[in-house]
ROVORO-731990 format. One record per atom (N, C-alpha, C): residue number from 1; x, z, y; atom name. Coordinates in nm, 4 decimals. Layout:
ROVORO-731990
+------+----------+----------+----------+------+
| resi |        X |        Z |        Y | name |
+------+----------+----------+----------+------+
|  NUM |        X |        Z |        Y |   CA |
...
+------+----------+----------+----------+------+
END
This chain:
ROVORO-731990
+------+----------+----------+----------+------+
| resi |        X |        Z |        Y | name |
+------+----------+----------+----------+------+
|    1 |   0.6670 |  -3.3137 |   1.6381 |    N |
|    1 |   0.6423 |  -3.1723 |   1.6572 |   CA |
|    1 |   0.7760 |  -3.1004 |   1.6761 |    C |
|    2 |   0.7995 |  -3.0283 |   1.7697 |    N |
|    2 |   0.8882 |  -2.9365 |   1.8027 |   CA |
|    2 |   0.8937 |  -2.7795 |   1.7444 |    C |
|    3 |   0.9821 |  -2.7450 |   1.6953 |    N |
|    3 |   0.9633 |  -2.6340 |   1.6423 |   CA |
|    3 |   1.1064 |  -2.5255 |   1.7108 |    C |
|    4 |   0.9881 |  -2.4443 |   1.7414 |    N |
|    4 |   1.0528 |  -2.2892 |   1.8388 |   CA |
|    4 |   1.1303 |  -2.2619 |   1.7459 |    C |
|    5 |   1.2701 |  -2.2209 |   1.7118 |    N |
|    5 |   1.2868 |  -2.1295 |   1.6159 |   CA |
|    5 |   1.2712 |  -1.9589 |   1.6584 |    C |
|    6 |   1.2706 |  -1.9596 |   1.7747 |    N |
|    6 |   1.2476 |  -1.8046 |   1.8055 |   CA |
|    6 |   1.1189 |  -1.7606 |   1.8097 |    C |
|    7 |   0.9801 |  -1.8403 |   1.7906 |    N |
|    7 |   0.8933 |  -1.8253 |   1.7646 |   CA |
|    7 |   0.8713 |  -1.8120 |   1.5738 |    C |
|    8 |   0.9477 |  -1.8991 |   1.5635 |    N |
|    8 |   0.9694 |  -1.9221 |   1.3820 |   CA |
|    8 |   1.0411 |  -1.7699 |   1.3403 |    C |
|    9 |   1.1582 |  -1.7125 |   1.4112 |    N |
|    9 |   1.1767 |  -1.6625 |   1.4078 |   CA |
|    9 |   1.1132 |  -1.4874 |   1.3675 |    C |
|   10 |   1.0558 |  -1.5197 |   1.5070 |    N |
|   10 |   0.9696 |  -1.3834 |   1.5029 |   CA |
|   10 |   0.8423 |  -1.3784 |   1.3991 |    C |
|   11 |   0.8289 |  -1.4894 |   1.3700 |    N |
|   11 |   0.6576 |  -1.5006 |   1.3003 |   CA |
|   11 |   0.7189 |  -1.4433 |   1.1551 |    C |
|   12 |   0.8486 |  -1.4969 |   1.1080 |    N |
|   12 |   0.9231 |  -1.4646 |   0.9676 |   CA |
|   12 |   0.9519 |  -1.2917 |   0.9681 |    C |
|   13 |   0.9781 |  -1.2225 |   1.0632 |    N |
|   13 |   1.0163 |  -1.0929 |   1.0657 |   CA |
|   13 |   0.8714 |  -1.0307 |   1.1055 |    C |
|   14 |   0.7751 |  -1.0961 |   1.1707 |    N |
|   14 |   0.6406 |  -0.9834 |   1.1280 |   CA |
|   14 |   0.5981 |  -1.0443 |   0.9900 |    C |
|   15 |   0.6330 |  -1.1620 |   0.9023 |    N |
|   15 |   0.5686 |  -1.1757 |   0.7839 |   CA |
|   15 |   0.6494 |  -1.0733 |   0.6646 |    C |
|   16 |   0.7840 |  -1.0149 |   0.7000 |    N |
|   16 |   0.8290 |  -0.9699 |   0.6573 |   CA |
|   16 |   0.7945 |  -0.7825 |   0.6608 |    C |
|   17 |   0.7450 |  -0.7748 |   0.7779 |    N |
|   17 |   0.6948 |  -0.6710 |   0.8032 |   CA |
|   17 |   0.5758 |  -0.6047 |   0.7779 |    C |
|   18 |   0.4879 |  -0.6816 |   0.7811 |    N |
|   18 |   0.3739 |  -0.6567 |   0.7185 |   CA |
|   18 |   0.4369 |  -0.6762 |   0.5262 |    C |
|   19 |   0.5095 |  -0.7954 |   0.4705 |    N |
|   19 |   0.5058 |  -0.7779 |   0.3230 |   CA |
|   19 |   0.5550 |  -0.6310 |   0.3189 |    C |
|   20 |   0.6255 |  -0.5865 |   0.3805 |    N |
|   20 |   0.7118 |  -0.4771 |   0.3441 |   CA |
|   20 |   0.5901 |  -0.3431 |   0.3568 |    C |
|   21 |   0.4627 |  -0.3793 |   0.4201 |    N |
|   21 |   0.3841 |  -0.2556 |   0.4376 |   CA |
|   21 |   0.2800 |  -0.2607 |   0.3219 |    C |
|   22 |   0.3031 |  -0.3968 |   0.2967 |    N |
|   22 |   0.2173 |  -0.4083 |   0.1438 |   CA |
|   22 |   0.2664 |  -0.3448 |   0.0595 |    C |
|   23 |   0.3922 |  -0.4088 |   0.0283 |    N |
|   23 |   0.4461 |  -0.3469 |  -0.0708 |   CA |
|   23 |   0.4476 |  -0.1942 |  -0.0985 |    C |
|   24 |   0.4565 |  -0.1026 |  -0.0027 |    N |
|   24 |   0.5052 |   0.0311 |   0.0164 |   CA |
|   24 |   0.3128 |   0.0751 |  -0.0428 |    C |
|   25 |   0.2792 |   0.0345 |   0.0103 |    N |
|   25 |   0.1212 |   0.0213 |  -0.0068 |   CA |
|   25 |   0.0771 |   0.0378 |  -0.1667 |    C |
|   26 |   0.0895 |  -0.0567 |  -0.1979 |    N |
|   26 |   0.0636 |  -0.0493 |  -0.3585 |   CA |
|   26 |   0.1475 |  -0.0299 |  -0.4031 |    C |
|   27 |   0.2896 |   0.0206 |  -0.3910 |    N |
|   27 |   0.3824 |   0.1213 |  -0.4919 |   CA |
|   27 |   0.3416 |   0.2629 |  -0.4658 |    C |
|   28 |   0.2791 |   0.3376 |  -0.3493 |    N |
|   28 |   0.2326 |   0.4274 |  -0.3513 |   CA |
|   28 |   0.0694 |   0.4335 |  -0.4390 |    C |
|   29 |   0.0039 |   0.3097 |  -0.4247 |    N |
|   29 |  -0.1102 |   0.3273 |  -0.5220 |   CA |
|   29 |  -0.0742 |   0.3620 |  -0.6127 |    C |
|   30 |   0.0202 |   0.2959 |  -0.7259 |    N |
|   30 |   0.0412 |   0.2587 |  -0.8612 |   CA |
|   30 |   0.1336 |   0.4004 |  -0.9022 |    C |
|   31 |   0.1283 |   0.4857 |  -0.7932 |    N |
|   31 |   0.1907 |   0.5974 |  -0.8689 |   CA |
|   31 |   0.1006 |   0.7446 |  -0.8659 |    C |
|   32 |   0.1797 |   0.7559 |  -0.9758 |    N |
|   32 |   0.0662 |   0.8765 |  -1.0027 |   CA |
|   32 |   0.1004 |   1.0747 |  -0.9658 |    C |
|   33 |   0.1000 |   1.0101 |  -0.8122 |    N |
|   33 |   0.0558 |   1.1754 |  -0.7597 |   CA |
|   33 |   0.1974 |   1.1936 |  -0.7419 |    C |
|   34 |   0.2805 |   1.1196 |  -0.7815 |    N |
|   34 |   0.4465 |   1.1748 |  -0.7296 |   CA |
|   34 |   0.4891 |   1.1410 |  -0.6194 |    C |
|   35 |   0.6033 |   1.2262 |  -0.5659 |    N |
|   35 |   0.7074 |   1.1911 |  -0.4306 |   CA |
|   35 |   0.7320 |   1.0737 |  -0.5024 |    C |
|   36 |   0.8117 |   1.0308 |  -0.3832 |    N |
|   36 |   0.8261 |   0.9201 |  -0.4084 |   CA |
|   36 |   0.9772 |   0.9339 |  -0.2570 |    C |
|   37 |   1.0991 |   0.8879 |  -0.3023 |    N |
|   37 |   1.1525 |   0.8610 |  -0.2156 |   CA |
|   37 |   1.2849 |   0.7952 |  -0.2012 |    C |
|   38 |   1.3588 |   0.7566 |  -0.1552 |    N |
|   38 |   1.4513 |   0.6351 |  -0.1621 |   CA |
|   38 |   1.6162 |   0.7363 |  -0.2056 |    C |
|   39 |   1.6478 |   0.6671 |  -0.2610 |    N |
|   39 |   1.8297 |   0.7241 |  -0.2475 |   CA |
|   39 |   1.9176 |   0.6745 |  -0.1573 |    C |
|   40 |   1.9580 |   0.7263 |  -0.1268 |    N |
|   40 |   2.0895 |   0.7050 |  -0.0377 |   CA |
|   40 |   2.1096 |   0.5332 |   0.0045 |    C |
|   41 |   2.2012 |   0.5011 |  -0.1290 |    N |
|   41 |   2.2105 |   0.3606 |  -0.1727 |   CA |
|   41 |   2.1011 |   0.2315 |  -0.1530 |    C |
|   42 |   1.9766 |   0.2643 |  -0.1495 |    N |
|   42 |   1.8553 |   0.2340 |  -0.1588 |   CA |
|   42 |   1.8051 |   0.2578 |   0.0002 |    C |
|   43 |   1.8002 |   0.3331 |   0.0607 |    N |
|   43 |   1.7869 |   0.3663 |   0.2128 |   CA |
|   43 |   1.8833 |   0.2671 |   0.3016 |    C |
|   44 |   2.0608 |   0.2568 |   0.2803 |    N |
|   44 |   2.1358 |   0.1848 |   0.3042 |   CA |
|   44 |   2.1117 |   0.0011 |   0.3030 |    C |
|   45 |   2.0817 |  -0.0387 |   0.1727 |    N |
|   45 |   1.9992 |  -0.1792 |   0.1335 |   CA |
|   45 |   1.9351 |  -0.1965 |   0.1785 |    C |
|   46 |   1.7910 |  -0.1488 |   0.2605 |    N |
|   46 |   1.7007 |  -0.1166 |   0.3023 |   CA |
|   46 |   1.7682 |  -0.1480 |   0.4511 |    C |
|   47 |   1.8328 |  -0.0529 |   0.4998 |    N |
|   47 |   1.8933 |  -0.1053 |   0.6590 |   CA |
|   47 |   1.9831 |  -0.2315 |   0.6238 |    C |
|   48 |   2.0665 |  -0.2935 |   0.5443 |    N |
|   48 |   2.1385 |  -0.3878 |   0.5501 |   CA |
|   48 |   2.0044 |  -0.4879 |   0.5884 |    C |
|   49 |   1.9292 |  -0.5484 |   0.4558 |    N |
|   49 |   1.8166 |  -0.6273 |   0.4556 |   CA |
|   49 |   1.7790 |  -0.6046 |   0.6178 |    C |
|   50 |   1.7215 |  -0.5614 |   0.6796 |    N |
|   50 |   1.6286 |  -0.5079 |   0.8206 |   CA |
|   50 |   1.7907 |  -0.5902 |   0.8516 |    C |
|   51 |   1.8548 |  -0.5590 |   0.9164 |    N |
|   51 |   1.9559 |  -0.6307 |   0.9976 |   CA |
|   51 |   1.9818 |  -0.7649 |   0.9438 |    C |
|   52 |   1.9809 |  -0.7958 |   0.8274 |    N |
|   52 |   2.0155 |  -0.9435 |   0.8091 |   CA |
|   52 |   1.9282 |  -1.0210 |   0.8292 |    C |
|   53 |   1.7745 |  -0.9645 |   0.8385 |    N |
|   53 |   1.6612 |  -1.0177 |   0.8983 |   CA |
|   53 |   1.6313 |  -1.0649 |   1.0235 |    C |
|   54 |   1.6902 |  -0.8893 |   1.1388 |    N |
|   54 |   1.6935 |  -0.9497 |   1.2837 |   CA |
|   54 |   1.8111 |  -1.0605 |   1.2926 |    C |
|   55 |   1.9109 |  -1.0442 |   1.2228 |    N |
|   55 |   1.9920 |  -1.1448 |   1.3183 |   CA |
|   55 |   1.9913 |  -1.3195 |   1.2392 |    C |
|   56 |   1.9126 |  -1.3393 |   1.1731 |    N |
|   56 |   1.9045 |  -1.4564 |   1.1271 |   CA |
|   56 |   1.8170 |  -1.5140 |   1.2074 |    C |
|   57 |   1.8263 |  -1.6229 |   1.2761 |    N |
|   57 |   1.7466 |  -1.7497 |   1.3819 |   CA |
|   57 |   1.7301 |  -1.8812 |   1.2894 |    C |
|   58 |   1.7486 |  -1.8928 |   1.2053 |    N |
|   58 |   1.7772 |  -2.0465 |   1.1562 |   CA |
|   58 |   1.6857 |  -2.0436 |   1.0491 |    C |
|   59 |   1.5291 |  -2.1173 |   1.0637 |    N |
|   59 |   1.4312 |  -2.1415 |   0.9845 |   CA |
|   59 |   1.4666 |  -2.1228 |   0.8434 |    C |
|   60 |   1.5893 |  -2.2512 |   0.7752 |    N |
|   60 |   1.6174 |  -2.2305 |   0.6573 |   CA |
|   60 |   1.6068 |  -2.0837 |   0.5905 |    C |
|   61 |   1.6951 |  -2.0593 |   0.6609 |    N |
|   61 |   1.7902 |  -1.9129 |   0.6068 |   CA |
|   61 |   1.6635 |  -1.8325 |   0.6074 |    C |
|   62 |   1.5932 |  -1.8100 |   0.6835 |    N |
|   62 |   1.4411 |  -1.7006 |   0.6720 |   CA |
|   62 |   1.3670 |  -1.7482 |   0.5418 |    C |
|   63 |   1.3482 |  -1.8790 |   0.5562 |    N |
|   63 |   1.2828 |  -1.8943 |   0.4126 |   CA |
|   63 |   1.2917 |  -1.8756 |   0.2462 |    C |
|   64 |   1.5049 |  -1.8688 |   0.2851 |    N |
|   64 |   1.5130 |  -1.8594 |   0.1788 |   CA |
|   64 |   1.5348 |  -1.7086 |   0.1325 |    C |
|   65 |   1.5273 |  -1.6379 |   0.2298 |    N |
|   65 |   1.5836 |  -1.4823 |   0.2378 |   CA |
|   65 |   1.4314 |  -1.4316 |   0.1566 |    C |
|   66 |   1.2977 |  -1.5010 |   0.2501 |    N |
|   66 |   1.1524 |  -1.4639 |   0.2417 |   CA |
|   66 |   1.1321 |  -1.5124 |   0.0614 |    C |
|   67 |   1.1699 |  -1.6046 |   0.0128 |    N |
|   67 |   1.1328 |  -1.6429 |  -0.1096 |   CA |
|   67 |   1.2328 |  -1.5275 |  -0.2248 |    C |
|   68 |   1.3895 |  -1.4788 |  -0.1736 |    N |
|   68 |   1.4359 |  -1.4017 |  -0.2520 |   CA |
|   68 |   1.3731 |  -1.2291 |  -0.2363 |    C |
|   69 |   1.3123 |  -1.2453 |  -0.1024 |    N |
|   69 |   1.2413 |  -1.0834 |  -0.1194 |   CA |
|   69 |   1.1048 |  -1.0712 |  -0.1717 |    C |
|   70 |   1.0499 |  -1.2009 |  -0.1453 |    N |
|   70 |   0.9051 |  -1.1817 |  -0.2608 |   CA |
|   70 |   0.9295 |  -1.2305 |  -0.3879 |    C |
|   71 |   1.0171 |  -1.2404 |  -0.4409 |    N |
|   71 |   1.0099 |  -1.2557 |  -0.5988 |   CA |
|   71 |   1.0889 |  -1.1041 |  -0.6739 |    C |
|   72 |   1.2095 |  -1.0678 |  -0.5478 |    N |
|   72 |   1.2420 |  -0.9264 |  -0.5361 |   CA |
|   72 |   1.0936 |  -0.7952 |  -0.5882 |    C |
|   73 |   1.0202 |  -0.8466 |  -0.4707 |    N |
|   73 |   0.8824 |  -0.7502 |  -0.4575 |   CA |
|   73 |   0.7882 |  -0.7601 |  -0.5683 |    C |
|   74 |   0.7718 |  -0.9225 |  -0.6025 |    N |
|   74 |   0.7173 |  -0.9021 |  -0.7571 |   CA |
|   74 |   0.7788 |  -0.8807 |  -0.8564 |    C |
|   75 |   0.9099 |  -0.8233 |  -0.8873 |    N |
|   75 |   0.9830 |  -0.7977 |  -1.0044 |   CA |
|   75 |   0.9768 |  -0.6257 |  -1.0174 |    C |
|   76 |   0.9617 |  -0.6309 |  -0.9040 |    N |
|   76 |   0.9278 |  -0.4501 |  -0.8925 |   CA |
|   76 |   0.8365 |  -0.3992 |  -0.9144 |    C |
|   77 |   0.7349 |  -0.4937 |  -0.8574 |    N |
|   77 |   0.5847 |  -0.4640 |  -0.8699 |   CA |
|   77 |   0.5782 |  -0.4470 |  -1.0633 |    C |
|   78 |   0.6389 |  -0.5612 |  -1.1155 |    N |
|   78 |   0.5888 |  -0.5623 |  -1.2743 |   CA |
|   78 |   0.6608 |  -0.4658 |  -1.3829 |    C |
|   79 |   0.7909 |  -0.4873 |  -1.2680 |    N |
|   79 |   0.8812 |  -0.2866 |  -1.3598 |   CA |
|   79 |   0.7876 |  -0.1983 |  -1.3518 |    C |
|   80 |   0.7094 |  -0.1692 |  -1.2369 |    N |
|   80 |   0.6386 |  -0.0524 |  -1.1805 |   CA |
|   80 |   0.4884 |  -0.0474 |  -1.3097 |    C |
|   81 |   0.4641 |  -0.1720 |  -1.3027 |    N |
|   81 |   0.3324 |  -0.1643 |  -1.3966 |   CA |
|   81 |   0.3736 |  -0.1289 |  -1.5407 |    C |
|   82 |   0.4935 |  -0.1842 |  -1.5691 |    N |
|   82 |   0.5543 |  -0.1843 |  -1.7183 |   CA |
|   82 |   0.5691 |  -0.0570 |  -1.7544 |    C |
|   83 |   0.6630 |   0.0515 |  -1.6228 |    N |
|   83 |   0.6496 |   0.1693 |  -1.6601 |   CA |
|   83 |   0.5200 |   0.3029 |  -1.6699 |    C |
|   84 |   0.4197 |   0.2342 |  -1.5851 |    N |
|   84 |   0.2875 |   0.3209 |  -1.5521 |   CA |
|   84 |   0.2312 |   0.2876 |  -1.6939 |    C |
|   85 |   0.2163 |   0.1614 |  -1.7683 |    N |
|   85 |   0.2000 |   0.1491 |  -1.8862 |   CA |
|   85 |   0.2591 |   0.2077 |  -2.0292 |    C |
|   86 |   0.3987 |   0.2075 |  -1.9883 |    N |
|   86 |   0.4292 |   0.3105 |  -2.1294 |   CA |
|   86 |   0.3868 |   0.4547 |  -2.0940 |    C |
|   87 |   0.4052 |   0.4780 |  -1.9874 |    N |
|   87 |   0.3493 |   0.6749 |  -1.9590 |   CA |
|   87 |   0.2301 |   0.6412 |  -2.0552 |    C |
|   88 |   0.1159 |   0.5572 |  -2.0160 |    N |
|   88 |  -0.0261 |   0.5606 |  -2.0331 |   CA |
|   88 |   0.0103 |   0.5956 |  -2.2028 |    C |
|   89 |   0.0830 |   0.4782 |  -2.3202 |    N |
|   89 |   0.1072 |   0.4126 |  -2.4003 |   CA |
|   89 |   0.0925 |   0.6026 |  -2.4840 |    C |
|   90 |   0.1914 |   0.6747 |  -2.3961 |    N |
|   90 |   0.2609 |   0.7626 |  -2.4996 |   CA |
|   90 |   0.1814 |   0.9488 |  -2.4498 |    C |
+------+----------+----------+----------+------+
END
């Protein structure tokens, strides 16, 4: 089997794209009725990541980028619950 990497490629940056619409998705569920919006620093990270995404071609490197941003996304996800839980708590 032959493998495209520019097909590999692209399939890793819409899997990344869609996680990234999930995510935004249920951090806007899980909050309650507030803005919600990025800082500076956080907006910046945000464009670094997006560029280190397009310009990576090499299967490895996507996978391992894809495994450090979904464990990224679930560590946030469980801060996010941890804190919606003490509001509830108190």
């Amino acid at each position: 089997m032959i493998l495209d990497l520019e097909d590999i490629s692209f399939q890793m940056k819409q899997f990344f794209f869609e996680l990234a619409q999930e995510c935004i998705c249920l951090q806007v569920e899980n909050v309650m009725q507030e803005s919600i919006s990025m800082s500076m620093t956080q907006s910046f990270e945000v464009e670094r990541m997006n560029r280190a995404i397009e310009s990576t071609a090499d299967a490895v490197q996507l996978q391992t980028l894809a495994k450090q941003l979904l464990h990224a996304w679930q560590s946030q996800r469980a801060a996010t619950q941890w804190v919606i839980r003490q509001h509830q708590d108190s």
